[in-house]
mmCIF file of the N, C-alpha and C atoms, coordinates in Angstrom:
data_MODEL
# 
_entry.id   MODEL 
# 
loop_
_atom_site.group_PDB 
_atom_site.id 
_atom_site.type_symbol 
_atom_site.label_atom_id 
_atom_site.label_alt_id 
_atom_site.label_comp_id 
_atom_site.label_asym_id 
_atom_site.label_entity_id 
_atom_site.label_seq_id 
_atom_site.pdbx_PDB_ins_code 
_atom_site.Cartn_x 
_atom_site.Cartn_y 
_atom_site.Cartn_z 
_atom_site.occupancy 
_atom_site.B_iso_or_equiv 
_atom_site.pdbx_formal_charge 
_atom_site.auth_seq_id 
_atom_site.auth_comp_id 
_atom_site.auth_asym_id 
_atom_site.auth_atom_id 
_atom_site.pdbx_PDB_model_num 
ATOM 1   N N  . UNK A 1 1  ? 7.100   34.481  -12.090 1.00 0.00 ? 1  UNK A N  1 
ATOM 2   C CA . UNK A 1 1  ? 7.501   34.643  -10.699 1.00 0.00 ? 1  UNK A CA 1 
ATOM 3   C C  . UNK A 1 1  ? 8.743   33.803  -10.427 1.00 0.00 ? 1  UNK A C  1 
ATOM 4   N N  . UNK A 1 2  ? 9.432   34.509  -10.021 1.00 0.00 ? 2  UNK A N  1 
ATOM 5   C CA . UNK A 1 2  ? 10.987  33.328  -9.496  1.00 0.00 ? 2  UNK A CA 1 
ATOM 6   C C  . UNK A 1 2  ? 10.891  33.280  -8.251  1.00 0.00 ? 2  UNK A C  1 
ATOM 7   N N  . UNK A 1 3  ? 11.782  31.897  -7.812  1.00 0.00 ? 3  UNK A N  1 
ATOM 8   C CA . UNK A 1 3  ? 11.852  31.118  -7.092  1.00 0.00 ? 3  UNK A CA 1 
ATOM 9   C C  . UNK A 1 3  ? 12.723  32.003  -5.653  1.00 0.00 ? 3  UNK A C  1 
ATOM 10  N N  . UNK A 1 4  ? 12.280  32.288  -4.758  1.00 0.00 ? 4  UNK A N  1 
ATOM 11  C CA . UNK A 1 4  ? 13.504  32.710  -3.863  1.00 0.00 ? 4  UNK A CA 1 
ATOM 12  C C  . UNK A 1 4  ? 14.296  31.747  -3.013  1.00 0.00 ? 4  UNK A C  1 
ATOM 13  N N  . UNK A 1 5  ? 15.396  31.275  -3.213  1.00 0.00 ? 5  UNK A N  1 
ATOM 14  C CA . UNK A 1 5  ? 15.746  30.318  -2.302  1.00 0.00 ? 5  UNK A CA 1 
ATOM 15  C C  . UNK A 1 5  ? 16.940  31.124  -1.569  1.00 0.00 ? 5  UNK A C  1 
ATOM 16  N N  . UNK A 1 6  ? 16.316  30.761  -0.537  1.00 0.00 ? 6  UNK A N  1 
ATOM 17  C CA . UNK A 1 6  ? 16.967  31.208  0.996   1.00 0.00 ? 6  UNK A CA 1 
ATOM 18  C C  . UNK A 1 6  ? 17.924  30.316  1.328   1.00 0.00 ? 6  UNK A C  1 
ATOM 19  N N  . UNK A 1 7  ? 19.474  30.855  1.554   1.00 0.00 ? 7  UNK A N  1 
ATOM 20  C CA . UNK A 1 7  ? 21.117  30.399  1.808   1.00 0.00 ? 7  UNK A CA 1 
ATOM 21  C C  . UNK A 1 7  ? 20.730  29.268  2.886   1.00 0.00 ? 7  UNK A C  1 
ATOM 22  N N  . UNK A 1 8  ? 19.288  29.632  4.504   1.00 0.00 ? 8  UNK A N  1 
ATOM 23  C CA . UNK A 1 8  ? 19.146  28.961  5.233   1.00 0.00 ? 8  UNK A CA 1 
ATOM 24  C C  . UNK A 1 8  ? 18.519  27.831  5.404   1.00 0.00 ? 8  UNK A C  1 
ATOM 25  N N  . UNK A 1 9  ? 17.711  27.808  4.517   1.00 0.00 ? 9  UNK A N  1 
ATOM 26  C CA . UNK A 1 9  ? 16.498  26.807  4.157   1.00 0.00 ? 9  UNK A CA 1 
ATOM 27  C C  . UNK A 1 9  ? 16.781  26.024  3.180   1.00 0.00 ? 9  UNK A C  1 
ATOM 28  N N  . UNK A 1 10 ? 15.283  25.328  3.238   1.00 0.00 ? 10 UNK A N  1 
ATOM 29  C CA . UNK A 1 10 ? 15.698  24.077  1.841   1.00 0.00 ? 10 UNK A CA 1 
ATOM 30  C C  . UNK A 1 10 ? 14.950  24.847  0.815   1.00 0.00 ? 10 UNK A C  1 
ATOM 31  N N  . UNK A 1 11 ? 15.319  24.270  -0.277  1.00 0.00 ? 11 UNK A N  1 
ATOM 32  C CA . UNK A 1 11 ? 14.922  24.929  -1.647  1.00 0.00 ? 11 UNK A CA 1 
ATOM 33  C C  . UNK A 1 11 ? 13.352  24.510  -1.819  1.00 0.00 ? 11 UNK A C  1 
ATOM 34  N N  . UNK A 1 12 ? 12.613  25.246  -2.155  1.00 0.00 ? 12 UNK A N  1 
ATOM 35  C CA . UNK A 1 12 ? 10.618  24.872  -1.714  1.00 0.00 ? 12 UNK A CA 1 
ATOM 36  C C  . UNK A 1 12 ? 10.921  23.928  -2.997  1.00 0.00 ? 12 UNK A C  1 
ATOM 37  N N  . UNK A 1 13 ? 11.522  24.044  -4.264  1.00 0.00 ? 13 UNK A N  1 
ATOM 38  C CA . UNK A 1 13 ? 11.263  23.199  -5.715  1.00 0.00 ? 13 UNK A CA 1 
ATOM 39  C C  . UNK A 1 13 ? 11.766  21.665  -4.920  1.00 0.00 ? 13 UNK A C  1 
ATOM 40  N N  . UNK A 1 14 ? 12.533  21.446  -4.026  1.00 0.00 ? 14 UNK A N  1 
ATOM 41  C CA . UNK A 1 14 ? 13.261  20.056  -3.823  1.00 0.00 ? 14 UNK A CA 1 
ATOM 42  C C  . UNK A 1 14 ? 12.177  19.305  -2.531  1.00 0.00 ? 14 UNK A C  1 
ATOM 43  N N  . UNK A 1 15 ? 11.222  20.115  -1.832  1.00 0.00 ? 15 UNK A N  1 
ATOM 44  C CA . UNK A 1 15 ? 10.067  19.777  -1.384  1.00 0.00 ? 15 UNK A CA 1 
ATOM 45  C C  . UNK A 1 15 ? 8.699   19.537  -2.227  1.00 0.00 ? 15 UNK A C  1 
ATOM 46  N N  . UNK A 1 16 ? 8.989   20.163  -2.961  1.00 0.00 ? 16 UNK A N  1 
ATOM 47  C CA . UNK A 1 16 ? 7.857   19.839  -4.225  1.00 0.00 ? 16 UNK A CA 1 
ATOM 48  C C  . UNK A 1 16 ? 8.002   18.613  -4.695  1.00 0.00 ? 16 UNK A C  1 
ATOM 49  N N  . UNK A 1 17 ? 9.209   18.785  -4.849  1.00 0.00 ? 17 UNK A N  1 
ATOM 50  C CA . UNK A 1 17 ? 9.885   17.387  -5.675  1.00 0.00 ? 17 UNK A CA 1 
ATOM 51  C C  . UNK A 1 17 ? 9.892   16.086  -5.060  1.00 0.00 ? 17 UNK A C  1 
ATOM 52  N N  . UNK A 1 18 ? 9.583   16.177  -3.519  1.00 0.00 ? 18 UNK A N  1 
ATOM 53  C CA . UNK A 1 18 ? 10.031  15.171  -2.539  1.00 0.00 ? 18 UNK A CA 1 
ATOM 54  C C  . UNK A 1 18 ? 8.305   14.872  -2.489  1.00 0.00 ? 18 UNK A C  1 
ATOM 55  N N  . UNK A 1 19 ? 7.485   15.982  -2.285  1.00 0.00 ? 19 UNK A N  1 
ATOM 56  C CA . UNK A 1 19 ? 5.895   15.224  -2.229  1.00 0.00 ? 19 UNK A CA 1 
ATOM 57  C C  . UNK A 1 19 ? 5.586   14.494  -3.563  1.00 0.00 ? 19 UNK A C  1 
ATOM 58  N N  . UNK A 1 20 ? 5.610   15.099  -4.577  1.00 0.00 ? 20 UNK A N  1 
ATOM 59  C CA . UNK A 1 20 ? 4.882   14.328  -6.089  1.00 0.00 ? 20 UNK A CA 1 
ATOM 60  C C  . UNK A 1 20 ? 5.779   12.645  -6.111  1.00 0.00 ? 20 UNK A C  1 
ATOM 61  N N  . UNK A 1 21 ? 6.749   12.941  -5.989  1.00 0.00 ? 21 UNK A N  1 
ATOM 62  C CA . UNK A 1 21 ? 7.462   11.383  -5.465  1.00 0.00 ? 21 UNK A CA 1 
ATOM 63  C C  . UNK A 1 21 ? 6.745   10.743  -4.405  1.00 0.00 ? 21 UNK A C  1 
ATOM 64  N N  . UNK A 1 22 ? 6.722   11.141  -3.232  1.00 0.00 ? 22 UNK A N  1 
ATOM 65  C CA . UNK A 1 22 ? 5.927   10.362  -2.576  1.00 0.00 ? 22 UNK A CA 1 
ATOM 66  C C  . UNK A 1 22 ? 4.166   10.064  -2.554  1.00 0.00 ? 22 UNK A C  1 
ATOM 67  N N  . UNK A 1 23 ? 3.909   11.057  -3.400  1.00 0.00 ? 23 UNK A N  1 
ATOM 68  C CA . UNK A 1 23 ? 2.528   10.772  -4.106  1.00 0.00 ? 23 UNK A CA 1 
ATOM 69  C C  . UNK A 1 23 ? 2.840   9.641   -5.051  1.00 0.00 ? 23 UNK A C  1 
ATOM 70  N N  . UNK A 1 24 ? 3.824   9.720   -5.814  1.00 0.00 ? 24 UNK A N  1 
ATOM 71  C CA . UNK A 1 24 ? 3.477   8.684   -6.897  1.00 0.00 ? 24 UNK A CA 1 
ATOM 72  C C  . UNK A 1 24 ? 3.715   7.555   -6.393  1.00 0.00 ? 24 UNK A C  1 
ATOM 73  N N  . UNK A 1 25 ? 4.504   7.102   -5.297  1.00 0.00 ? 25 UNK A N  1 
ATOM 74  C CA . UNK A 1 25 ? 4.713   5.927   -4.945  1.00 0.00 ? 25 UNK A CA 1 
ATOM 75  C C  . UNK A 1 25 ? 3.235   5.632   -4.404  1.00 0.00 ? 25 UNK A C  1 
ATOM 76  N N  . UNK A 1 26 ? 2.492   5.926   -3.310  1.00 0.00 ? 26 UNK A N  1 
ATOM 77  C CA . UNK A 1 26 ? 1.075   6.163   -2.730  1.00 0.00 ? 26 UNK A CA 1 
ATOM 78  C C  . UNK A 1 26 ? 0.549   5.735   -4.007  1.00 0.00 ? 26 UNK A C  1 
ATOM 79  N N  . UNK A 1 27 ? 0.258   6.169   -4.515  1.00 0.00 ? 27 UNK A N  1 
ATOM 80  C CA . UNK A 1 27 ? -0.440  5.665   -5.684  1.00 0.00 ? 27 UNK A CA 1 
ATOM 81  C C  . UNK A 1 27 ? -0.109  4.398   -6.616  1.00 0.00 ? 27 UNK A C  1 
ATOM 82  N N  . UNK A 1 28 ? 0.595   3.998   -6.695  1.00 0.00 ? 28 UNK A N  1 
ATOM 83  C CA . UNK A 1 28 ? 1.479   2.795   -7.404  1.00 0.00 ? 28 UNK A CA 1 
ATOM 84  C C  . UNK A 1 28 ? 1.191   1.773   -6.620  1.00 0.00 ? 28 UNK A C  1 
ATOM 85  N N  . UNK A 1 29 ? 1.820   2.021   -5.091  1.00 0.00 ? 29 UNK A N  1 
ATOM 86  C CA . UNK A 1 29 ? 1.448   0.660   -3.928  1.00 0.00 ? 29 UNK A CA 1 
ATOM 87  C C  . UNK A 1 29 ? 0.184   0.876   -4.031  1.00 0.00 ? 29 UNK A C  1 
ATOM 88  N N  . UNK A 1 30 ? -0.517  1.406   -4.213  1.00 0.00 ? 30 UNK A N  1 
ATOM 89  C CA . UNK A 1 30 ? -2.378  1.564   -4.049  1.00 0.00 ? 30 UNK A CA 1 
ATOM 90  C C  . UNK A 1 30 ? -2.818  0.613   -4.891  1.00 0.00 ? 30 UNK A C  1 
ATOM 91  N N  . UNK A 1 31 ? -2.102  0.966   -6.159  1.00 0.00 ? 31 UNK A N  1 
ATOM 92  C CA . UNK A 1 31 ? -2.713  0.070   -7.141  1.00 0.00 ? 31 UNK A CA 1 
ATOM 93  C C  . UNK A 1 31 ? -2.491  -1.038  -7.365  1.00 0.00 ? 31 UNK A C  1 
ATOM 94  N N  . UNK A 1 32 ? -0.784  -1.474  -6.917  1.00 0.00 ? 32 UNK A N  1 
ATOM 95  C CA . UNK A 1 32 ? -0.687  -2.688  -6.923  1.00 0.00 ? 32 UNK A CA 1 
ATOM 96  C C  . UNK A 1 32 ? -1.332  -3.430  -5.861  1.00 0.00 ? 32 UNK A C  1 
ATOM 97  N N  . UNK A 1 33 ? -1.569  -2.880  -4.628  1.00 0.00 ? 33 UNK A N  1 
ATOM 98  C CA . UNK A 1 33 ? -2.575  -3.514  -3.616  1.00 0.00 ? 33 UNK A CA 1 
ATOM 99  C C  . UNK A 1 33 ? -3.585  -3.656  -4.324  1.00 0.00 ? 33 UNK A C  1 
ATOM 100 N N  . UNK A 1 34 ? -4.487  -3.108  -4.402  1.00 0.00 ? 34 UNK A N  1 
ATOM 101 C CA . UNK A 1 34 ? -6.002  -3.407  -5.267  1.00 0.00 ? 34 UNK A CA 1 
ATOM 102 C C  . UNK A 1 34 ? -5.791  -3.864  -5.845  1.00 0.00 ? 34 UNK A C  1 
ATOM 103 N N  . UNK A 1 35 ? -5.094  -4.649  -7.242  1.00 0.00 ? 35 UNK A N  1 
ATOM 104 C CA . UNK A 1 35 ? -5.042  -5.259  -8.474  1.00 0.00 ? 35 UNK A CA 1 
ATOM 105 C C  . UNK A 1 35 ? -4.126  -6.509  -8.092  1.00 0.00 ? 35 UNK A C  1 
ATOM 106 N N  . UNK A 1 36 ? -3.722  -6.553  -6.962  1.00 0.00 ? 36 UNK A N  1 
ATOM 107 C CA . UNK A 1 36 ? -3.145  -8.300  -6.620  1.00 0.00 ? 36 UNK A CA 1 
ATOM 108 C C  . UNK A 1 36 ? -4.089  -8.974  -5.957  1.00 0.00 ? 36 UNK A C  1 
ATOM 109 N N  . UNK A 1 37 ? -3.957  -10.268 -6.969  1.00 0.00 ? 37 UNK A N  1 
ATOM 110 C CA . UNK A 1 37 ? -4.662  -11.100 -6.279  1.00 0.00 ? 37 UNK A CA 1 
ATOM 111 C C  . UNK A 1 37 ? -4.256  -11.802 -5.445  1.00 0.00 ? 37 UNK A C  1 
ATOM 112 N N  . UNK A 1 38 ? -5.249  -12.169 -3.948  1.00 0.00 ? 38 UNK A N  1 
ATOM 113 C CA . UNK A 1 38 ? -4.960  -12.870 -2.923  1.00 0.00 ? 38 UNK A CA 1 
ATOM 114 C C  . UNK A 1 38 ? -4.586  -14.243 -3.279  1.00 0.00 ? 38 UNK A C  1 
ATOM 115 N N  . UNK A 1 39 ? -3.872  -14.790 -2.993  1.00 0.00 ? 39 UNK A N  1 
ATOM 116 C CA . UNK A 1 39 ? -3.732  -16.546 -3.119  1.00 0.00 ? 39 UNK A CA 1 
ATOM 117 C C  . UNK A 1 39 ? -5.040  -16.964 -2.322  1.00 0.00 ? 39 UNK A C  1 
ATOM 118 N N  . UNK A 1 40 ? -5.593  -18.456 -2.710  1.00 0.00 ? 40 UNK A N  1 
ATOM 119 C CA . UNK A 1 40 ? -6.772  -18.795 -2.652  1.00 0.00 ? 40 UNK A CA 1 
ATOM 120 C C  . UNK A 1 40 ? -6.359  -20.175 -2.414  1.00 0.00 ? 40 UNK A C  1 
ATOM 121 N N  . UNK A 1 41 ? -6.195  -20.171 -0.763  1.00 0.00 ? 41 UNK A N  1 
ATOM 122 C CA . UNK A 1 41 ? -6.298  -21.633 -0.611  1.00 0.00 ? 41 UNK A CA 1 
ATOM 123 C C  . UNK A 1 41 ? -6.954  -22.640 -1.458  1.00 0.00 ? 41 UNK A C  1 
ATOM 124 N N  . UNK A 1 42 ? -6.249  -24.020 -1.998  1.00 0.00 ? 42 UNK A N  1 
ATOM 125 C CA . UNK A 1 42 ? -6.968  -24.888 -2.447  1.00 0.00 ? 42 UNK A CA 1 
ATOM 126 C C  . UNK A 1 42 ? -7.706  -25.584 -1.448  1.00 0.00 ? 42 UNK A C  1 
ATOM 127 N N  . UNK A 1 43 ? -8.768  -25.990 -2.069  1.00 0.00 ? 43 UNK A N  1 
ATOM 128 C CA . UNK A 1 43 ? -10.424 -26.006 -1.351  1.00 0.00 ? 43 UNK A CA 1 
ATOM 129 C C  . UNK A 1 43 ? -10.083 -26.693 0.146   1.00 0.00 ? 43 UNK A C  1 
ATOM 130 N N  . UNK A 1 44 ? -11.086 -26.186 0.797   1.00 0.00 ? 44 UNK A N  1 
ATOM 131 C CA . UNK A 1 44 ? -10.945 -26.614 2.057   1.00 0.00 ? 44 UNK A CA 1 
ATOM 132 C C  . UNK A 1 44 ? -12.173 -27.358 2.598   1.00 0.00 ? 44 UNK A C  1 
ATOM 133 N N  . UNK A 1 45 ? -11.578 -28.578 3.552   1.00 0.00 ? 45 UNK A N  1 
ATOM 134 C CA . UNK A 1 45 ? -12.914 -28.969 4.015   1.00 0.00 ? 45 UNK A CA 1 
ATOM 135 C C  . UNK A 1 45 ? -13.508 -28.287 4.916   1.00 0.00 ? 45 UNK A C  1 
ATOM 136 N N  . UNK A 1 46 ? -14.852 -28.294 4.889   1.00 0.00 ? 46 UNK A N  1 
ATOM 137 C CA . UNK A 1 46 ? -15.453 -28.107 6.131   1.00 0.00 ? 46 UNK A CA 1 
ATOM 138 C C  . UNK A 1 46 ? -16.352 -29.268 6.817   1.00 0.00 ? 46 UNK A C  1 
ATOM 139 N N  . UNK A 1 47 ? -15.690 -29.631 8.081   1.00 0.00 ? 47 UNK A N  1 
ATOM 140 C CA . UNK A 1 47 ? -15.937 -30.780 9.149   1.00 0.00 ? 47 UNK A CA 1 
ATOM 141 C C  . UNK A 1 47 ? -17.100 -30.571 10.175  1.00 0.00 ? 47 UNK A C  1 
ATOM 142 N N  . UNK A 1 48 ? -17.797 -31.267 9.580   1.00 0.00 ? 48 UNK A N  1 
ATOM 143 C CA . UNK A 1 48 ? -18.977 -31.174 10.695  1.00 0.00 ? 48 UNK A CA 1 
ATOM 144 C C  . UNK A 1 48 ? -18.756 -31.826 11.834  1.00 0.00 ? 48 UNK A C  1 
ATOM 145 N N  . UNK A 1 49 ? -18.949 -31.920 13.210  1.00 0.00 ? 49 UNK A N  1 
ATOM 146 C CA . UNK A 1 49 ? -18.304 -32.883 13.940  1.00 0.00 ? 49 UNK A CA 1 
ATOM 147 C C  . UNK A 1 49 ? -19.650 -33.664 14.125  1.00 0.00 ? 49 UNK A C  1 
ATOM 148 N N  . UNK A 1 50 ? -19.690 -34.930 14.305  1.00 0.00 ? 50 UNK A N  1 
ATOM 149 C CA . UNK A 1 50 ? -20.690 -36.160 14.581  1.00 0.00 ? 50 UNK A CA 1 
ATOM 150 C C  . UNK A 1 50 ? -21.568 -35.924 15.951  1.00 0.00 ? 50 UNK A C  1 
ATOM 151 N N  . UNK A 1 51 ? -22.740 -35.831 16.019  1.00 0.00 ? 51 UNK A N  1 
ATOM 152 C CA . UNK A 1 51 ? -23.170 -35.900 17.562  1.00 0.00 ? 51 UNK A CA 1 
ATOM 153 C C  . UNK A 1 51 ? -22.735 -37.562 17.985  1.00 0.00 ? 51 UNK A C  1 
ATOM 154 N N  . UNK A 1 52 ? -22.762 -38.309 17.235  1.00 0.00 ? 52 UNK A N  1 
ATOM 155 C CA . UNK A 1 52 ? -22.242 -40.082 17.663  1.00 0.00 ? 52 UNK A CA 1 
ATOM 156 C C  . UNK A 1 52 ? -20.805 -39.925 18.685  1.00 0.00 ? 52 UNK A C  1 
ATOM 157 N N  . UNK A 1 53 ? -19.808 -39.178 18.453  1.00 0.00 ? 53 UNK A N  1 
ATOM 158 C CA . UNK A 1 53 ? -18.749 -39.552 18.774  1.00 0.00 ? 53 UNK A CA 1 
ATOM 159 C C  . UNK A 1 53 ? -18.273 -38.713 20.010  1.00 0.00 ? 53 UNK A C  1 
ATOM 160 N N  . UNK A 1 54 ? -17.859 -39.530 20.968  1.00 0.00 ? 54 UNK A N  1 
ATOM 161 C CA . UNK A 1 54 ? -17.550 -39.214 22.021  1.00 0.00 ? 54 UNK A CA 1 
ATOM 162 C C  . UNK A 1 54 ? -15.906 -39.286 22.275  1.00 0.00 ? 54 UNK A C  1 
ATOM 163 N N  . UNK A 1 55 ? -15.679 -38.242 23.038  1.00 0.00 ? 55 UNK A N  1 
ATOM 164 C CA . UNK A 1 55 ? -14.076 -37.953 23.077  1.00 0.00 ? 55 UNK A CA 1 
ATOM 165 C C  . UNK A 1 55 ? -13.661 -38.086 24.790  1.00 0.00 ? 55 UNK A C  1 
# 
């Protein structure tokens, strides 16, 4: 089957071409999101406050 490209329109192969690109990026940032790791604050305290102390 061939392609009909119309003088007025865009060519359907250069829309094809424009989604699988933007699929593959979607997919790439996907993965690099999921597979980076968060930085991990070094340890943190946790402060109980005193019933003794008055402010």
């Amino acid at each position: 089957m061939r392609w009909k490209i119309s003088h007025g329109g865009h060519d359907p192969r250069q829309i094809d071409l424009l989604a699988v690109i933007a699929l593959l990026v979607l997919i790439v940032a996907g993965f690099v999101y999921m597979t980076h790791d968060s930085i991990v604050p070094p340890t943190t305290a946790f402060i109980v406050p005193s019933q003794s102390v008055r402010w």
